[in-house]
C-alpha positions in Angstrom: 54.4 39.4 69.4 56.2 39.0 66.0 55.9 42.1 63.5 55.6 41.2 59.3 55.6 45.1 58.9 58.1 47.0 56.9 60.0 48.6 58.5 60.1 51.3 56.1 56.7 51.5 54.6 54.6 49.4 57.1 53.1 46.9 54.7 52.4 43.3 56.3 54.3 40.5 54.2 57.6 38.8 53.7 60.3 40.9 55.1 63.7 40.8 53.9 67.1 42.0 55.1 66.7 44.9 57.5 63.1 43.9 58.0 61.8 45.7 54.9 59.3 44.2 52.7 60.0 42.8 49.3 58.7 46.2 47.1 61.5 48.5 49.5 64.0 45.9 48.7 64.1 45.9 45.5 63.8 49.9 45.4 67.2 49.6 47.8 68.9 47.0 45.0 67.7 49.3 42.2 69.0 52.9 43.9 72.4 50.6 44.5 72.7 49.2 41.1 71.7 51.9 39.0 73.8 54.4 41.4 75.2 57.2 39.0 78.0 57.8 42.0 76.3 60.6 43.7 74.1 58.6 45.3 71.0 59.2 42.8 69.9 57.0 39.9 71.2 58.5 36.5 68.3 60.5 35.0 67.9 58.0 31.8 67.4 54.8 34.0 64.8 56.2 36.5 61.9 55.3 34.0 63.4 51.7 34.0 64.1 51.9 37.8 60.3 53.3 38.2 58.8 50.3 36.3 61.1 47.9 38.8 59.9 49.1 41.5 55.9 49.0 41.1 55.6 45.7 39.2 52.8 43.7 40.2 54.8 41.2 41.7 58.0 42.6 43.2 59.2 39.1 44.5 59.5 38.3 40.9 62.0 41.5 40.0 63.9 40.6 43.2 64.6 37.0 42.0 65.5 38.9 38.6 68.2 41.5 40.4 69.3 38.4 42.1 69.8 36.0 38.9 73.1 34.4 38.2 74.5 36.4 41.3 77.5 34.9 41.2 78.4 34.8 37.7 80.1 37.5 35.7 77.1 37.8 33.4 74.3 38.6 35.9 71.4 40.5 36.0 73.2 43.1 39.0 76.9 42.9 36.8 74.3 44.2 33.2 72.6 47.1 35.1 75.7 48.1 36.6 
């Protein structure tokens, strides 16, 4: 039988790369973008990061870490 649990947090839904669900991917995007190179988020953008990550509709703020991915000016290139 196929599992739609997170692998992570267990909630049923639309899982993503390394079966997680779309709220856990986003917080693994945001903890990779906003990286201050120790591995945490720098202090100043965890209030920004913590707003990210419980939006009602995380599939939304994935397709806006996502936007213009290849491009110079996009979403992933501004919170770096």
């Amino acid at each position: 039988m196929m599992s739609y649990r997170c692998s992570r947090c267990g909630e049923e839904g639309k899982l993503h790369r390394g079966r997680l669900c779309t709220r856990c991917t986003v917080a693994d995007r945001l903890s990779q973008l906003l990286d201050d190179g120790t591995g945490r988020i720098r202090p100043e953008l965890v209030p920004l990061a913590d707003s990210l990550r419980t939006m009602d509709s995380p599939l939304s703020g994935l397709a806006w870490l996502d936007r213009n991915k290849e491009r110079p000016d996009s979403t992933a290139d501004w919170l770096r």
